[in-house]
C-alpha positions, 0 to 999 in steps of 0.5 A: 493102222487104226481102228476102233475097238468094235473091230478089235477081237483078239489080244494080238490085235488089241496089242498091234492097235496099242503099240502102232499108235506110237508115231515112232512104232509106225514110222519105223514099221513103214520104213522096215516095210518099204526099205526092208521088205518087212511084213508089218503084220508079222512083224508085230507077232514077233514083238507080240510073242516076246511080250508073251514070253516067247522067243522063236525060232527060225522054223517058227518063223518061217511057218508064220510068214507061209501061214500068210504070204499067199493073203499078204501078196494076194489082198493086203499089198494090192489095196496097199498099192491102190491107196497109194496110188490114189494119193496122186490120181491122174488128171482126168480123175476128180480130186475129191472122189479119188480121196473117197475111194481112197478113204474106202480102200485104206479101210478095206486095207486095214480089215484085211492087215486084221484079218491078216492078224486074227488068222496068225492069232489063231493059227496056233497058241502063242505059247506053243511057239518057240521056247520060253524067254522070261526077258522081255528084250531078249524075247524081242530083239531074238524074235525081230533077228529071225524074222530079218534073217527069214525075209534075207534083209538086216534091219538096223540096229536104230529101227530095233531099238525104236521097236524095242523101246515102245515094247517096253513102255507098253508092257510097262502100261499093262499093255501085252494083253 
């Protein structure tokens, strides 16, 4: 995920940029999308909400992963699927212009993870989610646990604290927009 500030509207988003830049955070939230069924996405709101002092509940999350299933199945998984296909296209396909499209793919893939990210920003205000939760790590190891429980899928305890530990560091840079 990466993109350049012009496309970079609203502070969920701005904070996702943020925190994803980290290889460790990326990383980590490809293994929970492919090993776990994670919605990065989603995912991301739930550290975001921590970072704004919410910890969610179970109803919430379940209302922000139906909120974007239907664009998450139906748009950003597909061009997920169709760029990583073109990563080997087959042999009657030119190299170069495969890698083209590809190109174009991934960047319609990442506007629709954004669009994706605006309408959960603007689907309801943060702070009318959940309850208040002053502690940064409580916020956001409750918030990634009710997710895992809602996806049915445990993550692991390493990929948690990896999470946890680039939240921290950014909130320690001012970085929770």
């Amino acid at each position: 995920m990466a993109a350049d500030e012009a496309t970079a509207t609203s502070p969920f988003w701005k904070f996702s940029l943020g925190l994803y830049a980290d290889p460790e955070v990326a990383k980590t939230c490809i293994e929970l999308q492919d090993g776990a069924g994670a919605d990065v996405n989603v995912l991301l709101y739930m550290l975001w909400a921590a970072s704004r002092g919410r910890r969610l509940g179970i109803d919430d999350v379940r209302e922000i992963v139906a909120a974007v299933e239907d664009w998450r199945t139906g748009v950003v998984v597909p061009l997920r699927a169709a760029r990583r296909s073109l990563r080997s296209p087959p042999g009657s396909i030119d190299d170069n212009l495969a890698a083209a499209l590809r190109r174009q793919v991934k960047k319609a893939e990442l506007e629709a993870e954004r669009l994706q990210q605006e309408a959960l920003y603007r689907r309801r205000a943060v702070q009318d989610l959940g309850r208040a939760e002053p502690l940064l790590d409580v916020a956001a190891v409750a918030n990634v646990e009710a997710y895992a429980g809602v996806v049915g899928r445990e993550f692991s305890s390493a990929a948690i604290e990896t999470l946890l530990a680039a939240l921290r560091r950014q909130q320690t840079r001012g970085g929770a927009q």
